[in-house]
C-alpha positions in Angstrom: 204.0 -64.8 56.9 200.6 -67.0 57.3 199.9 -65.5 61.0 198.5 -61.8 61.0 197.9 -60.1 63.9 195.1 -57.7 63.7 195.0 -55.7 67.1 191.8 -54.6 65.9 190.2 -58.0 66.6 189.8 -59.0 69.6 190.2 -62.5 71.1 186.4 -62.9 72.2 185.3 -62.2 68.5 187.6 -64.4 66.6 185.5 -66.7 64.5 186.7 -69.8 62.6 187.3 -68.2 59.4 190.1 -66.6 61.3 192.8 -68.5 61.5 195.4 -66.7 60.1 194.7 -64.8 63.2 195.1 -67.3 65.5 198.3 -68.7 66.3 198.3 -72.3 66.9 201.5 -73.8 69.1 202.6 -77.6 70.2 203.5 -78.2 73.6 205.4 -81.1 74.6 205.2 -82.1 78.3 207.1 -84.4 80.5 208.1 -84.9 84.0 211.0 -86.1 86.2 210.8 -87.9 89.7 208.4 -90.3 91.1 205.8 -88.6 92.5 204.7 -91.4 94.8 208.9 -92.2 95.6 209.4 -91.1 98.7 213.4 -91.3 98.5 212.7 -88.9 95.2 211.8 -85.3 97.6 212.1 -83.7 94.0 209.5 -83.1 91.1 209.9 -81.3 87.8 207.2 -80.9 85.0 208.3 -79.4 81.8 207.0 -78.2 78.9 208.3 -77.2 75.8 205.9 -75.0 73.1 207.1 -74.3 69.6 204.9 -73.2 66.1 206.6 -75.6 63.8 207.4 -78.9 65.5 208.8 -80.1 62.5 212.0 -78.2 62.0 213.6 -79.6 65.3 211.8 -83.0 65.3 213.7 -83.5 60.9 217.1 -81.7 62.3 217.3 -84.5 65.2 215.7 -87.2 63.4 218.4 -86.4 60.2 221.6 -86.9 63.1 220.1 -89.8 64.5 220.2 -91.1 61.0 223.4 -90.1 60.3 224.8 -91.5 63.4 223.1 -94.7 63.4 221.5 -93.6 66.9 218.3 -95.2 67.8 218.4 -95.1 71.5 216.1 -93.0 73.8 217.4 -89.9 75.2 217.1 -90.1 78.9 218.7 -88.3 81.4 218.9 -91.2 83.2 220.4 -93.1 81.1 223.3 -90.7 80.4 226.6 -92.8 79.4 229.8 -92.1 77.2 228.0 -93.5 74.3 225.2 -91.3 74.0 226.5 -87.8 75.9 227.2 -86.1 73.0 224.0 -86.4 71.1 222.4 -85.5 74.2 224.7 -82.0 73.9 223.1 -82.0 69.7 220.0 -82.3 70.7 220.0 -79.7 73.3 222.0 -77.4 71.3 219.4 -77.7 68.5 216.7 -76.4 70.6 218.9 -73.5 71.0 219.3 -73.2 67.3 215.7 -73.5 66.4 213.7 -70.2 66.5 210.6 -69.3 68.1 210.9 -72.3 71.2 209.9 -71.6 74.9 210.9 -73.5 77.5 208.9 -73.5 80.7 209.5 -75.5 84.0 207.9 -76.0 87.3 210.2 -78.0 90.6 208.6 -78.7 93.8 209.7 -80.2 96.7 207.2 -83.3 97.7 208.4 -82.9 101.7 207.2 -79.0 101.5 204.7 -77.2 103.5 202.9 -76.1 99.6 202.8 -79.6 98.4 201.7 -81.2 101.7 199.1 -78.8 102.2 197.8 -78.5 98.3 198.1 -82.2 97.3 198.1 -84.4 100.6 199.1 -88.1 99.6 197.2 -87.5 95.9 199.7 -87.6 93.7 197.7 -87.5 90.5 195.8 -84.1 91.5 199.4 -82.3 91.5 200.5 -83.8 87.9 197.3 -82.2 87.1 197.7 -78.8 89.3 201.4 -78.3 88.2 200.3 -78.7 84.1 197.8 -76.6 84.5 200.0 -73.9 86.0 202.4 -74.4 83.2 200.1 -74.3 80.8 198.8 -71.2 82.0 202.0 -70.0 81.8 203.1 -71.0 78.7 199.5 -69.4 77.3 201.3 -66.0 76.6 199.3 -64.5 73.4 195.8 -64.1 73.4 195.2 -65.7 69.8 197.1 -68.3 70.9 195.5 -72.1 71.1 197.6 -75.1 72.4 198.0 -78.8 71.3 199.5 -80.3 74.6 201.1 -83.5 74.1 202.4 -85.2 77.3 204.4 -88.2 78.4 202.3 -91.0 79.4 202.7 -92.8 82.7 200.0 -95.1 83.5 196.9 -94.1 85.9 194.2 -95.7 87.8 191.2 -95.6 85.7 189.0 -92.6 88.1 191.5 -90.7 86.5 190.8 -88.4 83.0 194.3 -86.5 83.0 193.4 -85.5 79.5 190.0 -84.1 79.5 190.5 -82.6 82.9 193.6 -80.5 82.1 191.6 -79.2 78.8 188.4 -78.7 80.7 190.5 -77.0 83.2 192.5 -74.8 81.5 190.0 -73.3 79.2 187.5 -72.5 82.0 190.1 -71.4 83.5 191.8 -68.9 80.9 187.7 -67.9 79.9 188.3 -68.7 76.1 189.4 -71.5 73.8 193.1 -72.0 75.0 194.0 -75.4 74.6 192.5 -77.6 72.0 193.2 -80.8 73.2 195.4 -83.0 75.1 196.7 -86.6 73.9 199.6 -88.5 75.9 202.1 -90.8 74.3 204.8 -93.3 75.4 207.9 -90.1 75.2 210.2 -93.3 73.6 208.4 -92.6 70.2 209.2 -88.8 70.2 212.1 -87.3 70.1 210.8 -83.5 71.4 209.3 -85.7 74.5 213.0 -87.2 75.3 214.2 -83.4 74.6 212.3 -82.4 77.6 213.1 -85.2 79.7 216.9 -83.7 79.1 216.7 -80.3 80.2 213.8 -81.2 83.2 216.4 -84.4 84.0 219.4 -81.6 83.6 217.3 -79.3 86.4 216.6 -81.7 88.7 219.7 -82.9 89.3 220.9 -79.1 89.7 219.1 -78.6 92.5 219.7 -82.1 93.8 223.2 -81.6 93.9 223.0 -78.1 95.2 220.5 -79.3 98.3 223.1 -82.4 98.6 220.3 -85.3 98.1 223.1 -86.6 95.0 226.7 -86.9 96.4 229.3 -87.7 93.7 226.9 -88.1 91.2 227.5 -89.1 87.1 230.1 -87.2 85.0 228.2 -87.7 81.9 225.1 -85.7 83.9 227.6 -83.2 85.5 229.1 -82.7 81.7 225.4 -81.7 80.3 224.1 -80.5 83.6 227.3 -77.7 82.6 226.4 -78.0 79.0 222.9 -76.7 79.5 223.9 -74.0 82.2 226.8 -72.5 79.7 224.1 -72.1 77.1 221.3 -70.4 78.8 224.2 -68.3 81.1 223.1 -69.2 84.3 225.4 -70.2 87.0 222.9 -72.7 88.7 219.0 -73.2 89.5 218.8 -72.1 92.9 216.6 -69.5 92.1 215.1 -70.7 88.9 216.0 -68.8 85.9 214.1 -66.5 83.3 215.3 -65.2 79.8 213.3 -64.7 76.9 213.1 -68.4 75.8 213.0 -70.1 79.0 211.0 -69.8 82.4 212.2 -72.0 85.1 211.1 -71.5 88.2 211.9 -73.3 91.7 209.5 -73.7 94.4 210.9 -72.2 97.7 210.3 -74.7 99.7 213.0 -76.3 98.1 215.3 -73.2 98.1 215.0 -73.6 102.0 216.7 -76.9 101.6 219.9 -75.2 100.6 223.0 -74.4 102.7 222.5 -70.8 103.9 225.4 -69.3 101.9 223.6 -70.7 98.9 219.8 -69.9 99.5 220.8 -66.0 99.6 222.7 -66.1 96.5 221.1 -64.1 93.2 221.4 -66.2 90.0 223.0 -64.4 87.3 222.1 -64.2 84.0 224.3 -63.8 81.0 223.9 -63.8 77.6 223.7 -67.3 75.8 227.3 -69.1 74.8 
């Protein structure tokens, strides 16, 4: 095993010639809904952190090849012709060890995001990485490579070397190493997020009735997803070993009263 944790040492006094003390992790970051559409009142950020990108990128990028499948996977884009690798591709981040999934969805017409973000919307893509990053920082040795979806910006902004500045000052150590964003249709683990971020969204939608009828090929993974993890629905996020999702509640106050007092429950995985 290359990583060797040495309680003795602490983080403070690492030095570089330690690095098979210090366990280095991708994170994979996208997000769903406009944040400056105002008939989207939904926002998700996701972020996906695993060791070893390379055993789920080869596994999806061997059945893509195998299936003659080149098109994106987008949750928007769900159709009979692509629903079932949708279903592979999630199910291989079920099968692949040592993933966390973490997830942050915030109502734009709320009381928090009014009064922490105004009409910037920007400053809360930057606010809601950073508290997923923080979150996802769950070892002390541990140093992240965040690489995140990238939508265009006006040019005052510096996503990338504000969210590293950011999180490091604010974590008191070397936490993440650096940030790089990439057009998600050149990565597969990028469209992977999009599907379970897409797949939460439109939970909640449906629960707080902004989608009525809605897609049967979303419905079908929307179930797909929710089987595998064992929860019955989002409403009040959900948390397992693997996966933190977690629902802002101003958007639980959107929900029909005999659905806002409701417990999720929490089974084991399918």
């Amino acid at each position: 095993m290359f990583f060797k944790f040495n309680k003795e040492t602490k983080t403070e006094d690492l030095k570089l010639r330690d690095f098979d003390q210090i366990w280095t992790k991708f994170c994979f970051l996208d997000e769903t809904g406009s944040l400056s559409n105002i008939h989207d009142p939904f926002f998700t950020v996701g972020i996906l952190k695993l060791s070893q990108p390379y055993y789920l990128m080869s596994k999806i990028d061997y059945e893509r090849r195998k299936r003659s499948f080149y098109d994106e996977m987008k949750f928007n884009k769900l159709s009979k012709k692509n629903l079932e690798f949708a279903k592979f591709a999630i199910g291989a981040l079920f099968d692949t060890r040592s993933t966390y999934f973490y997830s942050y969805s915030v109502d734009k017409d709320g009381d928090y995001f009014k009064r922490e973000f105004g009409s910037d919307p920007w400053r809360a893509y930057e606010s809601l990485t950073l508290r997923l990053i923080k979150d996802a920082v769950l070892a002390p040795k541990e140093i992240l490579i965040l690489i995140a979806d990238y939508a265009p910006a006006p040019p005052h902004i510096r996503y990338e070397v504000s969210v590293k500045k950011e999180t490091n000052h604010l974590l008191g150590r070397l936490a993440l190493a650096g940030v790089c964003r990439f057009d998600s249709r050149s990565n597969d683990l990028l469209q992977l997020v999009d599907l379970v971020i897409g797949t939460i969204s439109y939970d909640l939608k449906s629960l707080c009735g902004v989608i009525n009828g809605g897609s049967q090929y979303k419905k079908d993974l929307c179930g797909f997803l929710k089987n595998n993890l064992g929860a019955v629905d989002f409403k009040n996020g959900f948390r397992n070993r693997n996966f933190n999702i977690f629902v802002d509640k101003d958007m639980k106050a959107r929900l029909p009263l005999d659905l806002s007092s409701g417990q999720n429950e929490k089974r084991p995985s399918t």
